[in-house]
N, C-alpha and C positions, 0 to 999 in steps of 0.2 A: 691202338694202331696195329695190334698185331693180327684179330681180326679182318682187317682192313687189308695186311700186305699178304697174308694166307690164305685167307678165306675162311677162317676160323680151324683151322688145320694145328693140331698139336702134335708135336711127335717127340714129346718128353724134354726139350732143352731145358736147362737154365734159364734164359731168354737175357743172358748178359753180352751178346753181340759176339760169339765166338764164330759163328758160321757166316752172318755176312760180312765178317772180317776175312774169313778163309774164300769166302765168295768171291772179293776184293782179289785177291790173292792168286787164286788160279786165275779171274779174268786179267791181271797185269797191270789194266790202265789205271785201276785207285789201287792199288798195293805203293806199299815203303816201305821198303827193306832198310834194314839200318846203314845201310853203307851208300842209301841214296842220300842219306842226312848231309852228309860230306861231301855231296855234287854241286858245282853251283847253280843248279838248275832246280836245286830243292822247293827253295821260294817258288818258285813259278808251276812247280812240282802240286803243292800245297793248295796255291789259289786254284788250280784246271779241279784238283778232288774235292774242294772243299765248295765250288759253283755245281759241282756233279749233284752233291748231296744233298744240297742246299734244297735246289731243284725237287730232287727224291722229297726230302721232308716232306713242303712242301702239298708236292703230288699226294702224298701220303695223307692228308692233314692234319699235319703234325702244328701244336699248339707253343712249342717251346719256340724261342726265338734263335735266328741265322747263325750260321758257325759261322765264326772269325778268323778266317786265313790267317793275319798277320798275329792274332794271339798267340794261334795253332806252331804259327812259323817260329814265334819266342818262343815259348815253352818249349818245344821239340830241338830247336837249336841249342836249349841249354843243356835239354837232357845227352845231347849225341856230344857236344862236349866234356860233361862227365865220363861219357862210355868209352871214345878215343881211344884211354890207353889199353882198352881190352877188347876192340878191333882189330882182327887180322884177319889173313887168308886162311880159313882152316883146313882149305882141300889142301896145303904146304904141309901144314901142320899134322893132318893125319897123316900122309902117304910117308912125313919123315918120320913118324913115330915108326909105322909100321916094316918101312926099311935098317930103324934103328932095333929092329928085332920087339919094341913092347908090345903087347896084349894090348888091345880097344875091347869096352864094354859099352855097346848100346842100348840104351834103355827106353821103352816109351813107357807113357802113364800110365795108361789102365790093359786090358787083355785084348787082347786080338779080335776078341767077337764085337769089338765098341771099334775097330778101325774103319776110317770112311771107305779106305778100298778094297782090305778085303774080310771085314766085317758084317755080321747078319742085317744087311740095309733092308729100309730104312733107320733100325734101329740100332743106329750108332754115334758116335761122339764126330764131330764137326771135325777133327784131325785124324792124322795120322798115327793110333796108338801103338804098332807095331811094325816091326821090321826098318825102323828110322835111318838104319844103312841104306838099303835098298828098295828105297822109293821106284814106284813108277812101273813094278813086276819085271825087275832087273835080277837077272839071281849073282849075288854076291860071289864070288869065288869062296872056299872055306880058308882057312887058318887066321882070320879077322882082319885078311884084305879087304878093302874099300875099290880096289883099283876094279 
């Protein structure tokens, strides 16, 4: 398949779904953020992405058989249950830390040269490996403000 959705184009992934997950993600309309689990629009949320994909396979010619919305919708439902009690707002959560006088350490994964934005492209990892405050070529104020 992956001949097929490239053109035979390698540019070193894994090939375990990290980039047409961030695909998803910047386009908006099949992204799920965790705090959509919790809407009651989830469901309905599930089956619009899961007819998207289906289709995609599909077009693709993909051999495996249809995603199951309503499986998709249990499993996911149970897991966002589990998570709940370590759901919050963390934009609160940082700006009290920071007015409560602590120190923030942000980390990403691997080095700056693998970030999709400002990383030596093409050849870089599917995320955001550095600067995880200040997405988007915002420059952070210093002393480990966020604001």
């Amino acid at each position: 398949m992956l001949d097929q959705a490239t053109g035979g184009e390698s540019i070193g992934t894994t090939l375990r779904g990290i980039g047409p997950c961030y695909r998803d993600k910047v386009g908006r309309s099949h992204a799920v953020r965790l705090g959509d689990m919790f809407r009651p629009d989830f469901h309905a949320r599930v089956e619009h992405i899961v007819t998207a994909k289906n289709k995609l396979l599909v077009g693709l010619g993909s051999q495996h058989e249809a995603l199951d919305a309503e499986a998709i919708f249990l499993e996911y439902s149970t897991y966002a249950q589990r998570l709940k009690p370590f759901v919050g707002d963390t934009t609160h959560y940082l700006h009290d830390a920071v007015e409560a006088g602590k120190r923030l350490l942000f980390e990403g994964a691997q080095g700056s040269l693998l970030d999709i934005d400002h990383g030596t492209f093409p050849f870089v990892t599917s995320s955001n490996a550095s600067g995880l405050a200040c997405r988007g070529g915002r420059v952070c104020p210093g002393g480990g403000s966020i604001r």
